[in-house]
C-alpha positions in Angstrom: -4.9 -17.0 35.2 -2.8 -14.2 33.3 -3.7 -13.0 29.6 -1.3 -15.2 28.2 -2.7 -18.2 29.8 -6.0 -17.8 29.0 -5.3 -16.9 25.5 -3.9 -20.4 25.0 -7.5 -21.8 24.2 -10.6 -21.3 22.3 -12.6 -23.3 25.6 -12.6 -19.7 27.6 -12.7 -16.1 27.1 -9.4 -14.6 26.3 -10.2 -11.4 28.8 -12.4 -10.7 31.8 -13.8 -7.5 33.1 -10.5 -6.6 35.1 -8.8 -6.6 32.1 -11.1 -4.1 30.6 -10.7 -2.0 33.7 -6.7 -2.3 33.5 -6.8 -0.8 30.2 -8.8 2.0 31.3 -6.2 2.7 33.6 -3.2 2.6 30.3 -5.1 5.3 28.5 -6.2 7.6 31.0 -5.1 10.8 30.0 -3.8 9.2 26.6 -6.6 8.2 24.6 -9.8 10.4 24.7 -12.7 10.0 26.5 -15.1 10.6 23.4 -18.3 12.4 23.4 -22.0 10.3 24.1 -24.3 11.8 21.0 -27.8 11.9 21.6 -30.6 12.9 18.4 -34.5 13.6 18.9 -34.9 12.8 15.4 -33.1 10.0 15.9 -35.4 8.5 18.8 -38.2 9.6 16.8 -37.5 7.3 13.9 -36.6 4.4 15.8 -39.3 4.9 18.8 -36.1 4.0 21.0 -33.9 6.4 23.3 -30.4 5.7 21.1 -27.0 6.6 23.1 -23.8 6.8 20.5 -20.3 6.6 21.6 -18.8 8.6 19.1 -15.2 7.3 18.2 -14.2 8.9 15.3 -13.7 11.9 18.0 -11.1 9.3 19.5 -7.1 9.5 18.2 -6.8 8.3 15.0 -10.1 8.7 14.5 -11.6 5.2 15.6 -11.9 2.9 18.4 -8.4 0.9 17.4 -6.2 3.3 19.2 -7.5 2.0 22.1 -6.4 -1.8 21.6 -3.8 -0.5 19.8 -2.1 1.5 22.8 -2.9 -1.0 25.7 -1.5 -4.0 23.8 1.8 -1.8 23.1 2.3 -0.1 26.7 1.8 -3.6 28.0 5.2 -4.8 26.7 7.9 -4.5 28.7 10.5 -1.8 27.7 12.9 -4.2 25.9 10.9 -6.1 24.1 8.8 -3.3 23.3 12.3 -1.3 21.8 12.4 -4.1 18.8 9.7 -2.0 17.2 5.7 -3.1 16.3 4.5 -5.2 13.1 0.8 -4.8 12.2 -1.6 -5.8 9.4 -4.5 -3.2 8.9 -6.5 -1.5 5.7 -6.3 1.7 7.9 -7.6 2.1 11.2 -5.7 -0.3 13.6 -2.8 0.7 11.0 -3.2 4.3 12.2 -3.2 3.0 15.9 -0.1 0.9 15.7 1.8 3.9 14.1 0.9 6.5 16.1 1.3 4.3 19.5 4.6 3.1 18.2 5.4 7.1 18.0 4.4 8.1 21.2 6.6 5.6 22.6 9.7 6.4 20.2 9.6 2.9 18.6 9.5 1.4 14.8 6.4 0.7 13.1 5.7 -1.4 10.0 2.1 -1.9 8.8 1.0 -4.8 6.1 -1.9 -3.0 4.4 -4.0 -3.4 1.2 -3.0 -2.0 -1.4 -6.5 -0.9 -2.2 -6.9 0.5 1.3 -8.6 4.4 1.2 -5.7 7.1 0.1 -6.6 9.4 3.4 -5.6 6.2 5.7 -2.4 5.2 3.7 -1.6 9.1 3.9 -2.5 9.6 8.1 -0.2 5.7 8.8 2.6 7.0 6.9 2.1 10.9 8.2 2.2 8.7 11.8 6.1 8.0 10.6 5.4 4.0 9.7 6.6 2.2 6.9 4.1 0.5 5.1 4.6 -3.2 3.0 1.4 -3.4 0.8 -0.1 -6.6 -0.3 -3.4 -7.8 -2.4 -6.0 -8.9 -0.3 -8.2 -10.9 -2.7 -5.0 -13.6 -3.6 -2.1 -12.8 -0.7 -2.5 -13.7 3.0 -2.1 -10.6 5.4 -1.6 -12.3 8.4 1.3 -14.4 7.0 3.1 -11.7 5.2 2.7 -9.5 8.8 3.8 -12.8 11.0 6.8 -12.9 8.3 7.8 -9.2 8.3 7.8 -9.0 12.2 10.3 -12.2 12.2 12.8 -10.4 9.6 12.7 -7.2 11.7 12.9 -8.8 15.1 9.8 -6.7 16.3 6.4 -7.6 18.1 3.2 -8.6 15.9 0.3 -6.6 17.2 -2.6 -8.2 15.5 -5.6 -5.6 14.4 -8.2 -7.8 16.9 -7.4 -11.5 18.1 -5.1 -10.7 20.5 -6.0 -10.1 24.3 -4.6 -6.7 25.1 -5.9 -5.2 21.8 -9.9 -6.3 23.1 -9.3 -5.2 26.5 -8.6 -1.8 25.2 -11.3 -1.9 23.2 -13.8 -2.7 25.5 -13.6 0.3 27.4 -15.6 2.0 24.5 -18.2 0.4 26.1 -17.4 1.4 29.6 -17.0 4.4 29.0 -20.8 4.3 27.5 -22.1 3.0 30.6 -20.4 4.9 33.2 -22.0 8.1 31.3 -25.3 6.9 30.8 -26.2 4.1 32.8 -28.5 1.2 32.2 -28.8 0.0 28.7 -31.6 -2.4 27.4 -29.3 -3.4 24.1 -26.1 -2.4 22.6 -25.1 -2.9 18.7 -21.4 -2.9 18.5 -19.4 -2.7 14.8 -18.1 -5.9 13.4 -15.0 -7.1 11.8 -12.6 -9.1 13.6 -14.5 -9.2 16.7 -12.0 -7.2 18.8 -14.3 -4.1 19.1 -17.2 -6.7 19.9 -15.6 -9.1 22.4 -13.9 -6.3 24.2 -17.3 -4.5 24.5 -19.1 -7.4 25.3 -17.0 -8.3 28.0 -17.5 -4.9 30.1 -21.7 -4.4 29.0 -22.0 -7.9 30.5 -20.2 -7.1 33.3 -21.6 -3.8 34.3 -25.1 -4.6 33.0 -26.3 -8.6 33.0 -29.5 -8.4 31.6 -28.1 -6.1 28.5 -28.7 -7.0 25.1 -26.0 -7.4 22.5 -25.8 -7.8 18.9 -22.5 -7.5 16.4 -23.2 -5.9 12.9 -21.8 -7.2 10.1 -21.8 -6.3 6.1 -24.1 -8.7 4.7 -21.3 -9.5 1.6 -19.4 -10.6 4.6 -21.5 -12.5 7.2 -18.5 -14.9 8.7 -19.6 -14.0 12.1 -23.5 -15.0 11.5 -22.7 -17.9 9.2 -20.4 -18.7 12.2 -23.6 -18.2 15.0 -25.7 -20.1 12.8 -23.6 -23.1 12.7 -21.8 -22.8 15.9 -18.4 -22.6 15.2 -16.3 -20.3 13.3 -17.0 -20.0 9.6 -14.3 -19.0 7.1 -15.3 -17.2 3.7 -13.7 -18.3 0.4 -11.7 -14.5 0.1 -12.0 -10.8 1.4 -15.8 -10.0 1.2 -16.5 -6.9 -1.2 -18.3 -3.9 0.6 -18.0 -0.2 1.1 -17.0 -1.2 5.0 -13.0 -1.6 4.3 -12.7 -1.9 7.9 -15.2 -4.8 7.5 -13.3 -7.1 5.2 -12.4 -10.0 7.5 -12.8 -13.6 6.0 -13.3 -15.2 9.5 -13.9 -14.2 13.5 -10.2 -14.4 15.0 -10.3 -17.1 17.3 -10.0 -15.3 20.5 -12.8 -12.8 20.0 -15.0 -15.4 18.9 -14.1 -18.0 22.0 -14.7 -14.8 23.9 -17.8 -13.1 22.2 -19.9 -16.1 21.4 -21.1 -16.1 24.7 -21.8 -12.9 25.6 -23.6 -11.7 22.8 -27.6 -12.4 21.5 -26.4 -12.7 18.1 -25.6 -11.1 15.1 -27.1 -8.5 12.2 -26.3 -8.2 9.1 -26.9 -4.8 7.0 -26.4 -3.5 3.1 -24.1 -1.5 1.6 -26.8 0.8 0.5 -28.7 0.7 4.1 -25.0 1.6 5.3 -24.9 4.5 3.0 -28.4 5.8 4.7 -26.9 5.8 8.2 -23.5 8.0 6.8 -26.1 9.8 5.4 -28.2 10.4 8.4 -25.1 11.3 10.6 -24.0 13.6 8.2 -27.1 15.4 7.5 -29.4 15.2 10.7 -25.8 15.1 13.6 -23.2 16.9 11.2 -20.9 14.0 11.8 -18.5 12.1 9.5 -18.8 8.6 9.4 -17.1 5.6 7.7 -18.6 3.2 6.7 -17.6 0.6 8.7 -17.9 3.3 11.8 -21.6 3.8 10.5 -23.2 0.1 10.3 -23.8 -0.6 13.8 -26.6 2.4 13.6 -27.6 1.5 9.9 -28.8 -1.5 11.8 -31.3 0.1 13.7 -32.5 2.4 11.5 -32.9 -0.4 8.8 -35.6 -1.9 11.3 -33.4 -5.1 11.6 -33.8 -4.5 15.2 -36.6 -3.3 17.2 -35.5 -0.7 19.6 -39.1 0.5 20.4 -39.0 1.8 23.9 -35.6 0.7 25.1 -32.5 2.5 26.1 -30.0 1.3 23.3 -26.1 1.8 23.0 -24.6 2.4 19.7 -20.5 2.6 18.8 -20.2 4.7 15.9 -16.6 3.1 15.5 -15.0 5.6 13.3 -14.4 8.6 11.0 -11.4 7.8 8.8 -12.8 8.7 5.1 -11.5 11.6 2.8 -14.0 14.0 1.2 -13.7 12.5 -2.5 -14.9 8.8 -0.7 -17.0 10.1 1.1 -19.3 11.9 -1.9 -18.3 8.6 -3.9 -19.7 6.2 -1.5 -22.7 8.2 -0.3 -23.9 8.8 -4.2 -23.5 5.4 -5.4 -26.5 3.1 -4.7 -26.1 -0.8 -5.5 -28.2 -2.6 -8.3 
């Protein structure tokens, strides 16, 4: 059964393993093959040996240039030569762009327009063109499914679309072909593309692994959805630090895909986010968003026990400017 095929319904898994492994083949030598972070003080406070696959070291600064790239090289060259269509507050936005650039093609990206200045800056610096829209009253996906039928180009969605999890997922096997056997991994939630992608190779690779998506609590779609069984919607945009973090609902691919695969799902606070940017920032000198920080605020929040086991953590991305990044660490909530 092809990509296409299987992405036809919500009965199956939208990617397998091989998939995974196909992508790793698109990006070698394109994407980079970021560093595993280790911290003493770190295992100390969580009684756990804690692995992080640092992405904000990847292009772009997150995971998304993985999905981002496989799904575009995957076109064929025609089709691909109409140009790419994306919606994104930043990340997957920066993706698109600078994929569309490597391979000489047009890029336009639906984004927020309360999405962080440094992102809107790095998509347009990527040579994009960016259509903003409100995302507490206008629907992103429509006005992206709309703009790539005016233009005549490709919609590359930010994470329910097959060839954007396959590339993600080889954060994860990259994890494990470093550092081997993992008792649990806590993967960075939005969409799901990160998490189903991920999923998909830890489960493969590993069988008895332990895996758990984390979520902003003002935006628990994916646990109201685990809870009940089927995907929940939100009434609008949740509102949390984690921009990358917004969704309203798990896309129905990653969710047909993840549900599966993973133990369940974690929710954390803005604030207990904050203590994990702090953390990296203080204790591993590294820059964190804050939806590239929550997987570890889980852990450190005790929400978890990691207490003698080998645990995987994606540390999803970096993409934050120095004014947001003082703003959000000093403010507390309450």
């Amino acid at each position: 059964m092809t990509l296409t095929e299987q992405a036809q319904t919500e009965l199956e898994p939208a990617i397998a393993f091989a998939d995974v492994q196909a992508a790793a083949e698109r990006l070698l030598g394109v994407a980079h093959r970021t560093p595993v972070m280790t911290s003493r003080t770190l295992d100390e406070m969580t009684g756990a040996r804690v692995f992080l696959k640092v992405e904000s070291f990847q292009r772009i600064g997150a995971f998304k240039f993985r999905g981002a790239y496989n799904a575009i090289s995957a076109l064929d060259p025609e089709t691909r030569a109409r140009g790419v269509v994306t919606n994104s507050s930043g990340n997957h936005a920066q993706a698109v762009a600078l994929s569309a650039q490597l391979f000489g093609i047009p890029a336009t990206i639906v984004m927020p327009t309360d999405a962080p200045p440094a992102k809107i800056a790095a998509t347009r610096g990527y040579g994009a063109e960016i259509v903003f829209y409100d995302r507490y009253s206008e629907d992103r996906a429509a006005i992206a499914e709309r703009v790539a039928a005016d233009l005549g180009a490709v919609l590359i969605p930010p994470y329910d679309h097959p060839y954007v999890m396959a590339g993600n997922g080889t954060t994860a096997l990259e994890l494990i072909e470093e550092v081997g056997e993992l008792d649990l991994l806590l993967v960075c939630l939005g969409g799901g593309g990160l998490l189903s992608g991920c999923a998909t190779a830890a489960k493969a690779l590993l069988p008895a692994i332990e895996i758990w998506g984390v979520e902003p609590a003002a935006g628990d779609d994916w646990a109201q959805s685990f809870a009940r069984g089927e995907r929940v919607a939100l009434k609008q945009a949740p509102r949390t630090i984690a921009d990358g973090q917004q969704t309203e609902a798990p896309g129905r691919l990653t969710w047909a895909t993840a549900r599966p695969l993973v133990r369940g799902i974690l929710t954390v606070t803005d604030d207990e986010i904050r203590d994990a940017m702090r953390f990296l920032f203080e204790r591993m000198k590294l820059v964190t968003e804050p939806s590239g920080a929550s997987a570890l605020s889980a852990l450190l929040a005790g929400k978890i026990d990691g207490k003698g086991k080998r645990v995987g953590v994606t540390i999803s991305g970096g993409n934050i400017g120095i004014d947001g990044f003082c703003r959000i660490i000093n403010e507390r909530d309450g």
